[in-house]
N, C-alpha and C positions, 0 to 999 in steps of 0.2 A: 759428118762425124768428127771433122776435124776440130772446125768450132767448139761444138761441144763437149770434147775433148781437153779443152783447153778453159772452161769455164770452171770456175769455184763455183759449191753449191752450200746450203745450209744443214748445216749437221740436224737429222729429226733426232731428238731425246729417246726414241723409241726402241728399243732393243730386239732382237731380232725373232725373240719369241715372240714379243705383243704384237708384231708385222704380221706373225702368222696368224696369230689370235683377231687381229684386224682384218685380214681377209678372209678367215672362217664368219666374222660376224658381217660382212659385207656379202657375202658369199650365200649364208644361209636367209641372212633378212631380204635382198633384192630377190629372190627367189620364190619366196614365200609373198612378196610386196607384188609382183609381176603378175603372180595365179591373181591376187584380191583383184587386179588392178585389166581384167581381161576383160569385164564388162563395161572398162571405163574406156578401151581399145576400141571397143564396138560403136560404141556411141559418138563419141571423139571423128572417127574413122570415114563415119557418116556422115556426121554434120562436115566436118571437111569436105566430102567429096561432092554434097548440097550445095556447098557455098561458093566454090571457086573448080576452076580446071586445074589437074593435075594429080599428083599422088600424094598417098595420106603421109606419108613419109620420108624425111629431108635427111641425107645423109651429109656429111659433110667434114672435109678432112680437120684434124685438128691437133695440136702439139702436147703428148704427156709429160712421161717422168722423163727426163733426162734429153729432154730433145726428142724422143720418139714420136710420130706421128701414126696417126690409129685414124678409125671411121667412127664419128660420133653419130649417132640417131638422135631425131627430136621429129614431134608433129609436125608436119608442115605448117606454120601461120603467116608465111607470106606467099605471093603471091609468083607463079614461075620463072619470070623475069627477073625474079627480085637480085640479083646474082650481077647481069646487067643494068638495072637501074639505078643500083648502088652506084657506079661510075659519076651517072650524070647526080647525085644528091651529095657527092662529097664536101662541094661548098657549103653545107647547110652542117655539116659534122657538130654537134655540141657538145661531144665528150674532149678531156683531155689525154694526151700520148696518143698512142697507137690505136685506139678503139673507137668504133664506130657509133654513135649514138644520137639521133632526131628524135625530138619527142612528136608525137602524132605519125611516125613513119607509114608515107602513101603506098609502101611495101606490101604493110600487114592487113591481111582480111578480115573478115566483120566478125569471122570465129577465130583470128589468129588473137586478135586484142586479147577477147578469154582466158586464149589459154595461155597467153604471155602475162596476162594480168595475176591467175594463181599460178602458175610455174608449173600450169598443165603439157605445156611441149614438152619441158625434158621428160617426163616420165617415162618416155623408152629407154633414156638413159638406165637404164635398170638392165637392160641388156647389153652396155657397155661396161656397168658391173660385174655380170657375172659371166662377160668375158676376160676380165682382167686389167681393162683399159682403165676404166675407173674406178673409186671407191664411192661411197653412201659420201666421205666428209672430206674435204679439199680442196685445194685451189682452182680456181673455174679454170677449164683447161681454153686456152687459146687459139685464134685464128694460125697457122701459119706467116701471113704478111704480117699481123700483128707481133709475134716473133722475132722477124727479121728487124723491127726495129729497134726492140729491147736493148737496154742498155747490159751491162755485165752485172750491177746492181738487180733489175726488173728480171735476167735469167734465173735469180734463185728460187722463183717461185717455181719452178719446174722442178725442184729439188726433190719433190714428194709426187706421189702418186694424185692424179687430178683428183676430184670430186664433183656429185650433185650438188652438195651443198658448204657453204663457206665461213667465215665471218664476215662475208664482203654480202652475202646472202640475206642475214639475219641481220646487220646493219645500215641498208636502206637500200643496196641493189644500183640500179643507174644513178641515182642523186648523189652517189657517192664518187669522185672524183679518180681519175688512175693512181694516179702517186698513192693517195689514202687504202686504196685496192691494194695496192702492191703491199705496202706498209702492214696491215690487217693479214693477208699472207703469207706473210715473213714471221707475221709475231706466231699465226700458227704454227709453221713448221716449227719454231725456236720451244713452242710450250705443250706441243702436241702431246696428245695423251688418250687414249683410250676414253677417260672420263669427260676432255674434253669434247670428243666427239660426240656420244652421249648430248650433254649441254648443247652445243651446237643443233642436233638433228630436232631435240625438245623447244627451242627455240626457231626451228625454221616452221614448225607447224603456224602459228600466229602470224610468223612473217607473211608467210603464204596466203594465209584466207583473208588479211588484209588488206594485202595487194600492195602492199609498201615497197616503193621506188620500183614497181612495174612501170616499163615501157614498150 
């Protein structure tokens, strides 16, 4: 807390009505998204537990607003080790900063690819919405070691409440570089707005069924 304490963050435009009004509509749409999205648990649940050993469900710590650390949910698509193997793959890293990223990762399962490919794992994220952890639209929330390397610059993306979806999302996903990530983050908090959210979530639909900069 002390770190964080002592970090500058970015001021959201957002006033503290529209925060509410933002977490009634995050609040009531992941809700209503989660009933549609039961049959898609089932199916999901299955073919995971068909295709590899372990559980359908990867919890995994993660850094929100202000430095806070919460438990993020997503499908499992790698494989149980994956936590461990990570270690020995680090020389192979293709992203830049702090983020971890192989294209073809020997991690991920034959049904992980899928659902990494339409951004079928997060959809339990819906339950890190309507506990509070997340919103529908935000900055992709972070590893902890990813964190620890951040600059005081790359801290202000924590400024805001995370998100499922981003502009880092809807503008090509891994092909997009950290620094640029960061940069697309920053411009959100600076211009955020209820309408932009809106635009954002109508624009992740295509991202998605495309599969654009899945890895």
């Amino acid at each position: 807390m002390d770190v964080v304490s002592r970090m500058t963050w970015e001021d959201s435009p957002l006033s503290s009505s529209k925060l509410v009004v933002k977490r009634l509509i995050d609040l009531i749409a992941a809700s209503l998204a989660l009933l549609v999205c039961l049959l898609l648990f089932l199916f999901v649940g299955l073919a995971i537990k068909l295709d590899s050993p372990g559980p359908v469900f990867f919890a995994q710590a993660r850094i929100g607003k202000r430095g806070r650390k919460f438990t993020l949910y997503k499908f499992r698509s790698m494989s149980q080790n994956a936590e461990e193997a990570k270690k020995r793959l680090m020389h192979l890293n293709e992203a830049s900063g702090p983020v971890f990223k192989i294209t073809n990762d020997p991690r991920v399962t034959r049904v992980g690819h899928l659902l990494r490919k339409f951004s079928l794992d997060e959809v339990p994220q819906l339950i890190n919405v309507i506990l509070g952890d997340m919103s529908l639209v935000g900055p992709r929330p972070p590893l902890p070691c990813e964190v620890d390397k951040y600059t005081a610059h790359e801290w202000k993306r924590l400024s805001v409440q995370p998100g499922m979806t981003c502009l880092w999302q809807i503008s090509g996903r891994s092909d997009i570089p950290f620094e640029r990530w960061v940069e697309l983050d920053l411009e959100y908090i600076r211009r955020q707005s209820l309408l932009t959210d809106l635009r954002i979530l109508v624009q992740t639909v295509p991202a998605v069924l495309l599969g654009k900069g899945a890895r």
